[in-house]
N, C-alpha and C positions, 0 to 999 in steps of 0.2 A: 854749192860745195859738192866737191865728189864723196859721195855717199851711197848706201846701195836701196835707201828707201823713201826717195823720189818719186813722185807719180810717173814720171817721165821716164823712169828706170824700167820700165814693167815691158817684161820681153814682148819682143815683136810675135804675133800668134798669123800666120798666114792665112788667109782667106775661105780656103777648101777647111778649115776648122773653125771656122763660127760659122753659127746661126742666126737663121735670121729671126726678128723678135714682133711680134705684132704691140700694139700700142697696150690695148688689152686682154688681162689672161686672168686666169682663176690662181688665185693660191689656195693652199690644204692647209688652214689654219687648225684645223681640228688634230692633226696630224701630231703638228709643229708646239701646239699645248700640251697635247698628250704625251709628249715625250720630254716637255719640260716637269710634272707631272710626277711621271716614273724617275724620271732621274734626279731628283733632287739632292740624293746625295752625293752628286758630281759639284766639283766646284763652281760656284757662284759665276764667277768670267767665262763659261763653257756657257750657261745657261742664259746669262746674259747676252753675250755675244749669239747664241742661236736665236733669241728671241729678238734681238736686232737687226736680223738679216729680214727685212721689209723688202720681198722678194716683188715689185712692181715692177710695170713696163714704164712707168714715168714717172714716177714720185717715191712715195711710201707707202708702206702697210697704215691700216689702221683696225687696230682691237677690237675683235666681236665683243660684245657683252658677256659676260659669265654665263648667262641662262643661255645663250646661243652655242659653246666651245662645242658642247658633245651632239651636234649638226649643222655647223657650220661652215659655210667656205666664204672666203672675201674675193672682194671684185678691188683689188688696192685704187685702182685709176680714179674710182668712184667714194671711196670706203662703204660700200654697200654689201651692205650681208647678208648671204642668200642660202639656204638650204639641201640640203642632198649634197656634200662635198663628192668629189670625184675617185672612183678606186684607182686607186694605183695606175691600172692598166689604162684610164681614158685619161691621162696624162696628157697631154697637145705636146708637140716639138717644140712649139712655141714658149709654154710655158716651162717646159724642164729647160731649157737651154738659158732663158731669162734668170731660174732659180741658179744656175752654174754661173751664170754672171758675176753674180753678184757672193755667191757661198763656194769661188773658187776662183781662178783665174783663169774662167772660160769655157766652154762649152767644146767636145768635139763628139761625133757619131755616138761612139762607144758608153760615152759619161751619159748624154744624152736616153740613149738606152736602156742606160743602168737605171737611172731616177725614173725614166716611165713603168721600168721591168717593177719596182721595189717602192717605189714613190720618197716623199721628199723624208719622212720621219724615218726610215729605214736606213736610207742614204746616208741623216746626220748618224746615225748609232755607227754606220759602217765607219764612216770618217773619224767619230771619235775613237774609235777604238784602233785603229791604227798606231804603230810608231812612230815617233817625230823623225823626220827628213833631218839628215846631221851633215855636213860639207866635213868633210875630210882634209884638214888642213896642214898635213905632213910632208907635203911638197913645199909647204913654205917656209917651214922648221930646214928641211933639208937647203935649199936655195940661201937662206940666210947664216948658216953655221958657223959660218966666219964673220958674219957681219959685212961681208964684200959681194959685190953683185955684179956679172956679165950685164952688159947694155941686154941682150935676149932675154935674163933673169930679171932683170927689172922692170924689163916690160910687161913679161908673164906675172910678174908680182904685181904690181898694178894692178894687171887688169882680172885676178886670180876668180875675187867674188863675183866682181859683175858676170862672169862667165857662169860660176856655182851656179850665184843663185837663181839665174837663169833657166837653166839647166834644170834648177827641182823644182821653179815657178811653171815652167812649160811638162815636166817628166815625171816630177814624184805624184805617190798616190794619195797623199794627205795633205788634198788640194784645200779643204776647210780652215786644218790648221796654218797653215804655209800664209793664205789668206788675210789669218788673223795676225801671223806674226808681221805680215807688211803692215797693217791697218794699226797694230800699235808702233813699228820704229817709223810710224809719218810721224809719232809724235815724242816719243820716248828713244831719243835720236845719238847715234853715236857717228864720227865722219871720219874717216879715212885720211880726211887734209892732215889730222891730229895723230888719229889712235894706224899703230903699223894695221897694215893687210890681216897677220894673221888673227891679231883682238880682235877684227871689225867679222873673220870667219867665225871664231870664238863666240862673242856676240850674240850672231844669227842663230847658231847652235842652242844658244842660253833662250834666249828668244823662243823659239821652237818648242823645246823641254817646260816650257813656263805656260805658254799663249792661252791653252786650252785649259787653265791652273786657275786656283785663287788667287785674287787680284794683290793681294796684301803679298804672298808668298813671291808675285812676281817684283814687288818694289822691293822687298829686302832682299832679290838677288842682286836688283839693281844695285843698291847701296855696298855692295859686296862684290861686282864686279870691276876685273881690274880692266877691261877697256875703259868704261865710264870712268871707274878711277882716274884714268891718263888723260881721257878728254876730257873731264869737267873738275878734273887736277884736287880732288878728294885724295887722292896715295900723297897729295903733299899738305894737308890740310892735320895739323898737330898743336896742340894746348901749347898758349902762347905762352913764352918763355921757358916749355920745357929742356930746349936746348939754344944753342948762340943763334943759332938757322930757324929754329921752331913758330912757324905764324899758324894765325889761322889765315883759311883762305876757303870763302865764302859761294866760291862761284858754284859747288854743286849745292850745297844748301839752298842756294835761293831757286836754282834750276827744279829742284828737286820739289817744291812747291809752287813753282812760275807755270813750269811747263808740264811737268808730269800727274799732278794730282789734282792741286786747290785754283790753281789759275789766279788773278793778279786780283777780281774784283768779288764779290759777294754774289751769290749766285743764288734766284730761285729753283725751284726742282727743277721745272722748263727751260731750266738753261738761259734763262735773262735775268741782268742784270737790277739788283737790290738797289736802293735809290736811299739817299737820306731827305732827310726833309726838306730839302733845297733841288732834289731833283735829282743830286749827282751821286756818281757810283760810287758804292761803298769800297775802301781797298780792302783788301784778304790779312791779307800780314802786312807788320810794320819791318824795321831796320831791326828793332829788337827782338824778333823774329825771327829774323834770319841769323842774327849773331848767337841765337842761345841756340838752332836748327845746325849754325854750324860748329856748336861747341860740342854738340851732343852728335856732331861726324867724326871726328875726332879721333887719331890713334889708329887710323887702318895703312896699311901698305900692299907694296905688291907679296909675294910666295916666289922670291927668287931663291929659295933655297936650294941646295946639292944641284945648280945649273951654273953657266958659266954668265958673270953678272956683264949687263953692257955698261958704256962709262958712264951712267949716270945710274946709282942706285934708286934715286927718286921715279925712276922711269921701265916700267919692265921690260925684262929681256922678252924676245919672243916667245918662249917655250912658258913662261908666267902667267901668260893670257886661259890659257887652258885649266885654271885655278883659281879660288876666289881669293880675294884679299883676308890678308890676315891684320889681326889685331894682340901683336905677342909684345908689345912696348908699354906696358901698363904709363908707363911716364909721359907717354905722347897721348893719352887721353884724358880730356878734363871731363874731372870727377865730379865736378861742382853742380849743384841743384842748376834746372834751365825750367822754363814756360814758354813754350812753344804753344803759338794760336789760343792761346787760353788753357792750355791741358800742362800741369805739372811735370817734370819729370826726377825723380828725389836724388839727393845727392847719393854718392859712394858707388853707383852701377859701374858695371865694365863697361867697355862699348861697347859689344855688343849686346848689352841688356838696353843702352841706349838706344841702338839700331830698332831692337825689338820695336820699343818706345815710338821713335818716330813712326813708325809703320803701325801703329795702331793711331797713335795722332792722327795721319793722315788719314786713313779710315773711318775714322770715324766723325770727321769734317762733314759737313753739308755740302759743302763745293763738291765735292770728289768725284760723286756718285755722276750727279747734273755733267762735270768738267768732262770726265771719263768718258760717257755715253753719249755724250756731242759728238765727239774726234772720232767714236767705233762708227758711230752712224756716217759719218762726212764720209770715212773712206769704205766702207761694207755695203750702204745705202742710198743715199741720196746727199747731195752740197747741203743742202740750204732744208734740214729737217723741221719738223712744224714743233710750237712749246710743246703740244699735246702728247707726241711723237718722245719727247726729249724726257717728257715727265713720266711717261708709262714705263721706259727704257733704265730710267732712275729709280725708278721703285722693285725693279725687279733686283737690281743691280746692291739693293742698302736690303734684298729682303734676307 
């Protein structure tokens, strides 16, 4: 599908800007603690997400022992933990360019540099503290204003993002977050077959503004976003029989528990699969589940308000992307008590007290934690991460 967060989308970086990587290199785990540490009062997904980046020349990190954090450095290739971590300054090329690997989309002189000048804890404070990289998508408001498109304009529209985002993968300075915001739309995915050019800019924007955020805060923008709206067709998802037209329709609900959170089977904290007494995997949620998951979506639309609407109002106009969905039809929401996953939710809520609702459901699931810290690890760290790996990553993530 053309989409802008494919592995295979990941701009071309020419040669004369990577480094080269030796097998084995020292990480600054002592560093990478201590500044999880200090910052605790940064949200949960910032601290998760840096304690995920298992900065190895072949595999993964592996966790010094608590008695070891305040002198120790890991050998990841090994999980060997050895003493005297390294200052700043005796940094190896080797190793800073492997750390940009992996906590940024690359290595070049300069970046390089920076992480040996300042080392890697320094590095992440720098990155978090940055503004998020925003695409500018006002050329595509202007290109579409009639709804009519030159053959030229329709090809610049097309191919608008893959050029952006390009652009801030290879250019911007908040190479951390950028990072992060690819390594969640591998999994938390919107596509352009579906949603126009400029939601899918929109999007990436939301993405960005969110990455480095509370995990919870990022799923209730999702449920609130009108691109996801359009492609997983939640803006057409309304309390049955509230009007002659009014279904529900199920597809983000279940997406929204399949693919984004709780994943399809039971999960230990390592990320493998719960078994019943017969051997075989336990499922997550049932059909009932999902019909009370999508009763309680319920009553949201686009914000096509004082714009000029296209012919479908079920469908936003361009200029609606750039706004969350609204919930201003108390009638298109069912008000009706639901039980999702086991956790109640009481009758008479708005929707968005529902919204709230699911996003703490979700949250507070077992799966989540385990689901979530799998998909950061596949794409920030290593394919194929160890249970041990998945369960350290889980508990930081539920602490």
């Amino acid at each position: 599908r053309t989409r802008f967060n494919r592995a295979n989308d990941r701009p071309y970086r020419p040669n004369q800007n990577r480094m080269g990587v030796l097998t084995v290199m020292k990480f600054h785990a002592k560093n990478i603690m201590r500044d999880f540490v200090r910052n605790r009062h940064r949200s949960k997904l910032a601290l998760f997400l840096i304690l995920s980046l298992g900065l190895t020349a072949c595999g993964e990190i592996e966790a010094p022992t608590a008695s070891s954090l305040q002198k120790a450095t890991l050998l990841p290739a090994t999980g060997q933990v050895v003493n005297d971590a390294p200052k700043p300054a005796n940094i190896k090329a080797y190793a800073a360019s492997r750390f940009l690997d992996q906590a940024s989309f690359g290595p070049n002189a300069a970046a390089v540099a920076e992480v040996q000048s300042i080392g890697y804890a320094s590095w992440i404070d720098r990155q978090l503290s940055l503004p998020p990289t925003q695409i500018d998508g006002s050329p595509l408001l202007a290109w579409t204003d009639n709804n009519r498109l030159t053959k030229e304009q329709g090809d610049l529209n097309h191919n608008f993002n893959n050029l952006e985002m390009s652009r801030a993968f290879v250019g911007a300075s908040d190479q951390l977050r950028l990072r992060t915001t690819w390594a969640l739309s591998n999994f938390i995915v919107v596509s352009q077959n579906k949603v126009e050019p400029y939601g899918v800019t929109e999007y990436f924007n939301m993405l960005q503004r969110q990455s480095l955020g509370n995990f919870g805060d990022l799923i209730y923008e999702i449920i609130r976003n009108p691109a996801m709206g359009r492609f997983l067709d939640n803006s057409e998802n309304r309390k049955q029989g509230a009007c002659k037209d009014c279904f529900l329709n199920e597809n983000f609900g279940r997406e929204l528990m399949q693919l984004f959170t709780v994943g399809v089977f039971m999960l230990n904290k390592d990320g493998s699969n719960k078994k019943d007494s017969s051997g075989k995997p336990i499922e997550t949620y049932s059909q009932v589940d999902v019909q009370d998951i999508t009763r309680a979506l319920t009553g949201w639309r686009n914000d096509n308000k004082h714009i000029k609407k296209g012919p479908n109002e079920n469908h936003p106009n361009w200029g609606a992307f750039d706004r969350r969905m609204i919930a201003d039809w108390p009638e298109g929401h069912d008000e009706g008590a639901k039980t999702v996953l086991g956790l109640k939710i009481p009758a008479g809520q708005s929707a968005d007290q529902d919204a709230r609702s699911v996003v703490d459901i979700l949250l507070k699931h077992p799966n989540t934690a385990p689901f979530v810290a799998y998909r950061l690890i596949q794409s920030l760290v290593t394919s194929d991460p160890s249970p041990a790996y998945v369960a350290r990553i889980s508990a930081v993530f539920e602490d």
